[in-house]
N, C-alpha and C positions, 0 to 999 in steps of 0.2 A: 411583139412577135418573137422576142429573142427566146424565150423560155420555151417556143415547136420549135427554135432554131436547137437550141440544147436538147431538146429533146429527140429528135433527128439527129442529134449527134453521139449521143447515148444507145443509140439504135446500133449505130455502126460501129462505137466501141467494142460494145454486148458481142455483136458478130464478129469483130477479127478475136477477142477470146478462146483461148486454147477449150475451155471448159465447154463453152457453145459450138465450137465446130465439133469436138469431141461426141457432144450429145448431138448434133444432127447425123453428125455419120451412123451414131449407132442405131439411133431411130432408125433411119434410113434403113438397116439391115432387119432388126423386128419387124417393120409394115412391110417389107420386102417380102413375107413370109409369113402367110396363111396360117398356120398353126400357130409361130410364138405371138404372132396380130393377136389370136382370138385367145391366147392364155394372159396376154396382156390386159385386154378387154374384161375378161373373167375378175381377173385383182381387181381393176379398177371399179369395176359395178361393184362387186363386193365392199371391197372401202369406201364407194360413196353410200351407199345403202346402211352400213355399219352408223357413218358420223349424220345420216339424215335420221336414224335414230335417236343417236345420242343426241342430234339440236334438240328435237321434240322432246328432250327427256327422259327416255328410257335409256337401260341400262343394259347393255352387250350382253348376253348370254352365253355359256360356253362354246357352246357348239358356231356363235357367229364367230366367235373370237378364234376357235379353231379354226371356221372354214378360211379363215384371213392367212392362217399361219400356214396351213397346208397349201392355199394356193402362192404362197412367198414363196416356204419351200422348194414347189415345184418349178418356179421361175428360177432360183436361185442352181437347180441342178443345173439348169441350161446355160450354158457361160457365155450365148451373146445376149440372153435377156437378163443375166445378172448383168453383164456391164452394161447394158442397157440402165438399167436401174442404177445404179452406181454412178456412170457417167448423168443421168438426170436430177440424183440427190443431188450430188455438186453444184452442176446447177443453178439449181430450184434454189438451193442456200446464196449461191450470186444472187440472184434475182431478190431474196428475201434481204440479204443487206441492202442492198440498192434500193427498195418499197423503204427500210428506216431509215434512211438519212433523206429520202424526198418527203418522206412524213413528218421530219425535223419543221417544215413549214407550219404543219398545224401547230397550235397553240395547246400544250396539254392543260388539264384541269385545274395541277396546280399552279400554274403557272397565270391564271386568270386573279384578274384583278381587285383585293379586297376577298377572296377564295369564294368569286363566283365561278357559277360554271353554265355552260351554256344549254 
């Protein structure tokens, strides 16, 4: 049980962090707000729509790559959806160190015994 005790305790860490209350408050003001919500929404279909290509293998075309840039741009004029996004990079990058040092558990490739792999 200790390891949902840690876990549960990582939770609460995560939350009194300057960087996660930061990105709640900001969230908070986007989704507070009908237009920057749906210019939010706009990026994000677009970015997923863009990398559910590239999984499949195709290759961005200009005009996707544009449409990507120009809807940053347009967030980026707006200065609570740029810190919006600013405050969520930060973040996203917490959260992404924190996924590799709990993936330190797995056992990488080379690391397998006689250089098998699983």
């Amino acid at each position: 049980m200790q390891p949902y005790q840690k876990a549960r305790e990582l939770v609460q860490a995560v939350k009194a962090e300057e960087s996660y209350k930061e990105f709640m408050q900001a969230r908070e003001q986007v989704f507070a707000d009908p237009k920057l919500k749906d210019m939010l929404r706009d990026l994000r279909k677009a970015e997923i729509e863009a990398h559910q290509r590239q999984m499949a293998g195709q290759e961005l075309d200009d005009d996707d790559k544009q449409k990507i840039q120009k809807l940053y741009e347009l967030a980026r004029m707006n200065s609570v959806l740029a810190g919006y996004l600013e405050k969520e990079y930060r973040f996203s990058m917490m959260m992404m160190d924190i996924q590799k040092i709990i993936n330190e558990v797995i056992p990488q490739e080379k690391d397998q015994p006689d250089g098998q792999s699983n």
